[in-house]
C-alpha positions as CSV (number, residue, x, y, z in Angstrom):
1,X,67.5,58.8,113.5
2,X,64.1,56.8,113.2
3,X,65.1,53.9,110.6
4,X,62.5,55.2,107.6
5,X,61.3,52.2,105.4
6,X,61.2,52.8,101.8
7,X,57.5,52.2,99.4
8,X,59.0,50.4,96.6
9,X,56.9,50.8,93.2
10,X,56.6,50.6,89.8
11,X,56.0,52.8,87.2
12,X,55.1,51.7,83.4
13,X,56.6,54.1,80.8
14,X,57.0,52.8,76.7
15,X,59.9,50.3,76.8
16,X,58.5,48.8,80.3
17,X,58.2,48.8,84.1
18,X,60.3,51.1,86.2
19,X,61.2,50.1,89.9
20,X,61.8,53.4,92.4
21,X,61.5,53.9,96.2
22,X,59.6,56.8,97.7
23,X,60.9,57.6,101.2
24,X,57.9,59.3,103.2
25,X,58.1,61.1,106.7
26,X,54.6,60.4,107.5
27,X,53.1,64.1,105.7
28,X,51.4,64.2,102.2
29,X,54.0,63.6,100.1
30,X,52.6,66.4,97.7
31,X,53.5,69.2,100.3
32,X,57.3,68.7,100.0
33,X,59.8,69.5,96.8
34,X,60.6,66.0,95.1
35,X,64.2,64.5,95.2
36,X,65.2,62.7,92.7
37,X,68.2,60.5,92.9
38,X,70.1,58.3,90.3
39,X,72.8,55.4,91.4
40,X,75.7,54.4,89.1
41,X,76.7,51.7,86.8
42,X,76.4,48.4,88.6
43,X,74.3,49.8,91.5
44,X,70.3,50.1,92.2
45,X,68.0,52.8,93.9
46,X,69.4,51.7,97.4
47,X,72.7,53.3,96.5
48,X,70.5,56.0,98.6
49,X,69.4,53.9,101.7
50,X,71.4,55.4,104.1
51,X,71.5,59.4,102.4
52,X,67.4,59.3,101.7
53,X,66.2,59.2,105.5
54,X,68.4,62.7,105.8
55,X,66.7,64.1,102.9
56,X,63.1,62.9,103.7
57,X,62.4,65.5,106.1
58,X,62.3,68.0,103.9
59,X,61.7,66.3,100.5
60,X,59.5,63.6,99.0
61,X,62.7,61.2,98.0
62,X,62.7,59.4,94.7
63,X,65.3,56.7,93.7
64,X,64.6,54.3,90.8
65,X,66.4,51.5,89.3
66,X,67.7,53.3,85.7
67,X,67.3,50.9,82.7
68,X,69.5,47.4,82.8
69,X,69.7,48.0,86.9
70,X,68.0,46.0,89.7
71,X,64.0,45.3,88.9
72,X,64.0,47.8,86.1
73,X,63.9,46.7,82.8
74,X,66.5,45.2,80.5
75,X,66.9,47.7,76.6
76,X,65.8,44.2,74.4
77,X,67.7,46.0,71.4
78,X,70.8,47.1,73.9
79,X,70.2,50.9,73.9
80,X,72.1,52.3,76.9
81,X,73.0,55.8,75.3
82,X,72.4,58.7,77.4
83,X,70.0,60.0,75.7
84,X,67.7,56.9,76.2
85,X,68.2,57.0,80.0
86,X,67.8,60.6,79.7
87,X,64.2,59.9,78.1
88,X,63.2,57.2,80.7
89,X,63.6,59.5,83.9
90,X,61.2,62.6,81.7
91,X,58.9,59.5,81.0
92,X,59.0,58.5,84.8
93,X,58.5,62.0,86.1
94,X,55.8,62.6,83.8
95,X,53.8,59.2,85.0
96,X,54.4,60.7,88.6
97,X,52.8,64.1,87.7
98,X,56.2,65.3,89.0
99,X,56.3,69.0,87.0
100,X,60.6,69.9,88.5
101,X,62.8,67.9,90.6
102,X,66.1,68.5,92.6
103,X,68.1,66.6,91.1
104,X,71.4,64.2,92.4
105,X,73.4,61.9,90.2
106,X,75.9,59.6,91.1
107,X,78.9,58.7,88.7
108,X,76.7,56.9,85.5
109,X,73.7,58.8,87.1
110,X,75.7,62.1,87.3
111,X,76.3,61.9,83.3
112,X,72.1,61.2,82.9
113,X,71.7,64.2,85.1
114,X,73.7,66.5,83.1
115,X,72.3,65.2,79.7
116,X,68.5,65.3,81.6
117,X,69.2,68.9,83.1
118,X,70.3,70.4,79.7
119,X,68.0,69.0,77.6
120,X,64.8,69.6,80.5
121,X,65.9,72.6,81.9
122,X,62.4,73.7,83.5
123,X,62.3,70.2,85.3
124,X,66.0,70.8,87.4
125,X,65.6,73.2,89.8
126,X,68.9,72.6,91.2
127,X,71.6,69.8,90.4
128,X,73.9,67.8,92.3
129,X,77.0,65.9,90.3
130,X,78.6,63.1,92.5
131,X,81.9,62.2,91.2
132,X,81.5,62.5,87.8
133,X,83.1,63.9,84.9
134,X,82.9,62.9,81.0
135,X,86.6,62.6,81.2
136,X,87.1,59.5,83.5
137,X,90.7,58.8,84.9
138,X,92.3,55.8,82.6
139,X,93.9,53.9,85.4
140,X,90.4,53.9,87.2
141,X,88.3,53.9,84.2
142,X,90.1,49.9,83.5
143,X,89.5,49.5,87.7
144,X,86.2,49.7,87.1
145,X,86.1,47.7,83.9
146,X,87.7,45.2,84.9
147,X,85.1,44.4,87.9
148,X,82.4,43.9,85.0
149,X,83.1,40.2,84.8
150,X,83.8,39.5,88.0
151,X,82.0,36.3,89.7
152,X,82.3,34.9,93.0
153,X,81.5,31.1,94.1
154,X,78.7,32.3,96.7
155,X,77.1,35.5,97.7
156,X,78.9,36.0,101.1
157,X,82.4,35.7,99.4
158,X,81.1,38.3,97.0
159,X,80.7,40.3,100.1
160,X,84.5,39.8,101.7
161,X,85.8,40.6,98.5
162,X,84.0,43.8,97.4
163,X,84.5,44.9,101.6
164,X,88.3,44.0,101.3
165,X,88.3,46.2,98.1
166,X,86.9,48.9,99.8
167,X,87.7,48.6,103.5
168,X,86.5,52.1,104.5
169,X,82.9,50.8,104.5
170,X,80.8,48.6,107.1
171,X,80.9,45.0,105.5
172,X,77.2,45.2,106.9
173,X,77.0,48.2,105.1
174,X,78.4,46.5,102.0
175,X,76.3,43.7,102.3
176,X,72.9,45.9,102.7
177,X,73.6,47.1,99.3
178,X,74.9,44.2,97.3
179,X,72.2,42.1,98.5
180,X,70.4,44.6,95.8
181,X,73.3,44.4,92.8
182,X,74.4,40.5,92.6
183,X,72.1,38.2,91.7
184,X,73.0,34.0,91.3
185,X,73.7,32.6,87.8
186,X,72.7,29.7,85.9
187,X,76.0,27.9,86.9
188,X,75.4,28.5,90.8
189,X,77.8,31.7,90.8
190,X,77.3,34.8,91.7
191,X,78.0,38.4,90.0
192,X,76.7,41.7,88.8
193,X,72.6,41.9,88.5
194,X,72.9,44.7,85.1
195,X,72.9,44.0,81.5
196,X,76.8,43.4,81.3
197,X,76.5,43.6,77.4
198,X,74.4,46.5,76.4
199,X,76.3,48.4,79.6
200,X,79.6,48.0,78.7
201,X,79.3,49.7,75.3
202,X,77.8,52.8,77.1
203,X,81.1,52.9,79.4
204,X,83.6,52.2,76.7
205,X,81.9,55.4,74.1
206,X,83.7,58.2,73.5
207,X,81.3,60.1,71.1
208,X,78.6,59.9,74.1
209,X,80.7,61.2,77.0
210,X,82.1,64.5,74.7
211,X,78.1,65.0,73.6
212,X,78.1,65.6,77.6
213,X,81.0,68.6,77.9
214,X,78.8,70.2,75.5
215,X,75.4,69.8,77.4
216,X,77.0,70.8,80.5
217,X,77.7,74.5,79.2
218,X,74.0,74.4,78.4
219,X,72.9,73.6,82.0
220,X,70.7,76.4,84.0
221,X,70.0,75.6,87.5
222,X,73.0,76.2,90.0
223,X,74.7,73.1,90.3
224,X,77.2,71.8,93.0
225,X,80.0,69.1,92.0
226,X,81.5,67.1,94.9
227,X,84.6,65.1,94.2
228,X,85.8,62.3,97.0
229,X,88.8,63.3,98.1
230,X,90.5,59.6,97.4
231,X,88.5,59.1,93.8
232,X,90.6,57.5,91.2
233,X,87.8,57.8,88.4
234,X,87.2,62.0,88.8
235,X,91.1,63.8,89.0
236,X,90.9,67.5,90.4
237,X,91.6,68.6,86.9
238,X,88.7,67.0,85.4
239,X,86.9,68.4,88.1
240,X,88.4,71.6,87.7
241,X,87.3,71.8,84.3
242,X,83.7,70.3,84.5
243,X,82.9,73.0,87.3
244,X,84.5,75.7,84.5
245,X,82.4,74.4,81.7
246,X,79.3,74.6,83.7
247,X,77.6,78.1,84.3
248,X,77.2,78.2,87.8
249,X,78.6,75.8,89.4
250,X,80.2,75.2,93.1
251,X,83.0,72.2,93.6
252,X,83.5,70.9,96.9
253,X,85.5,67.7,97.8
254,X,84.7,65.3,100.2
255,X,87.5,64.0,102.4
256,X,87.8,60.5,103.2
257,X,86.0,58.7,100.2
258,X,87.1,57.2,97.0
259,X,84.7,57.0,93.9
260,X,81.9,55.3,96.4
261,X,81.4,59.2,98.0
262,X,78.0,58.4,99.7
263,X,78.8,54.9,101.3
264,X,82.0,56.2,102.1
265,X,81.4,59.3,104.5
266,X,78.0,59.6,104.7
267,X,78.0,62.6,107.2
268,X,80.4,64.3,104.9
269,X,78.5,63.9,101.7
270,X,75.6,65.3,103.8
271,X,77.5,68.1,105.5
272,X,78.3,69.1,101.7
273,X,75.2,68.7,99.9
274,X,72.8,70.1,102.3
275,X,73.7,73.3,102.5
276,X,73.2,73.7,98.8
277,X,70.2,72.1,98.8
278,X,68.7,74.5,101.6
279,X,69.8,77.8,99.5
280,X,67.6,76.8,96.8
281,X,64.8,76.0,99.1
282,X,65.1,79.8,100.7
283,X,65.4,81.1,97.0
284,X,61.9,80.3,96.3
């Protein structure tokens, strides 16, 4: 496949400037549905790199950089609830004249997706859910939080570490995406480039992630939930019951992946999602 090189942009909505990358075959972008695609906690738009060159052919591809991520900007009073991230991707859509998206969320993404497709339901034509439930597996759920902290004496030995923690990728492939994720402290180290502070309380509330089991029964569009096979942070039964909650909804698992579904088997995640993504295109 021809390597396809991203626009990277910003957009200016009330709390401040928005970073996203368009990925463009060549065609006015206006001709083709828009893709819209959200990373999760810790992670930037290029989560996508490697899935948004599949996509462009028949999409204009939109990732941004959600609120406390990458180049977008920091909440100055801390405000990380869903339904602040949820207002940031209508305000972003409307400053791209962007009317109705197909819509894919990762993990933290997944949860604004839900929250976005319920409460804009004329704006989600379709919905994809990447490992994500509002009910998170506890022995993952302190996995993850436990990597919040984490700080490495240089940013190659970030690398070895994060690859030996999840062997299953490239570490050229880990590399290509932490380059985006870690940034270098004050005292020479390196760790995670999110707001650690205002993020952590987002992860940690419980009143937030039950609001979500009730605005997935509200959800419209068809949606399709994919589960890696190997995840420790979304059990079959959470799965189970998410895809029960939701009107019409499709699971499908993704065999071998963890959490990390995309980087993880690429081809499988494509061999999954594409299909549902093509229905809706012949339902129009």
């Amino acid at each position: 496949m021809q390597k396809l090189v991203a626009l990277e942009r910003y957009v200016t909505i009330p709390n401040g400037k928005v970073f996203y990358q368009e990925w463009n075959k060549g065609e006015k972008i206006s001709q083709r549905p828009p893709l819209l695609l959200l990373h999760g906690m810790m992670q930037t738009s290029h989560t996508w790199d490697d899935f948004a060159p599949y996509a462009a052919s028949n999409y204009r591809v939109i990732a941004m950089d959600q609120r406390g991520h990458g180049k977008t900007f920091a909440s100055p009073n801390k405000d990380y609830s869903t339904s602040a991230m949820t207002q940031d991707i209508k305000q972003v859509l409307d400053e791209l004249k962007v009317p109705q998206v197909d819509l894919i969320g990762f993990s933290m993404g997944a949860g604004n997706s839900i929250s976005f497709s319920a409460r804009f339901p004329e704006m989600v034509r379709s919905l994809v859910l990447v490992d994500f439930a509002p009910t998170i597996n506890p022995e993952g759920k302190a996995k993850l939080a436990a990597s919040f902290n984490l700080s490495w004496p240089s940013f190659e030995e970030a690398v070895d570490a994060i690859w030996k923690a999840n062997p299953k990728r490239t570490r050229e492939n880990i590399k290509s995406r932490v380059l985006h994720s870690l940034a270098e402290k004050k005292d020479g180290t390196w760790g995670w480039r999110f707001d650690l502070e205002g993020l952590q309380s987002k992860f940690t509330d419980p009143e937030s992630r039950e609001e979500l089991w009730g605005l997935a029964s509200q959800i419209k569009c068809p949606v399709l939930l994919i589960r890696g096979e190997e995840s420790d942070i979304l059990t079959r039964e959470n799965a189970e019951k998410l895809a029960a909650v939701i009107p019409n909804c499709r699971l499908e698992s993704v065999p071998k992946c963890t959490h990390t579904v995309v980087g993880d088997n690429l081809p499988g995640f494509v061999s999954v999602v594409t299909p549902f993504l093509d229905l809706q295109k012949s339902s129009l």
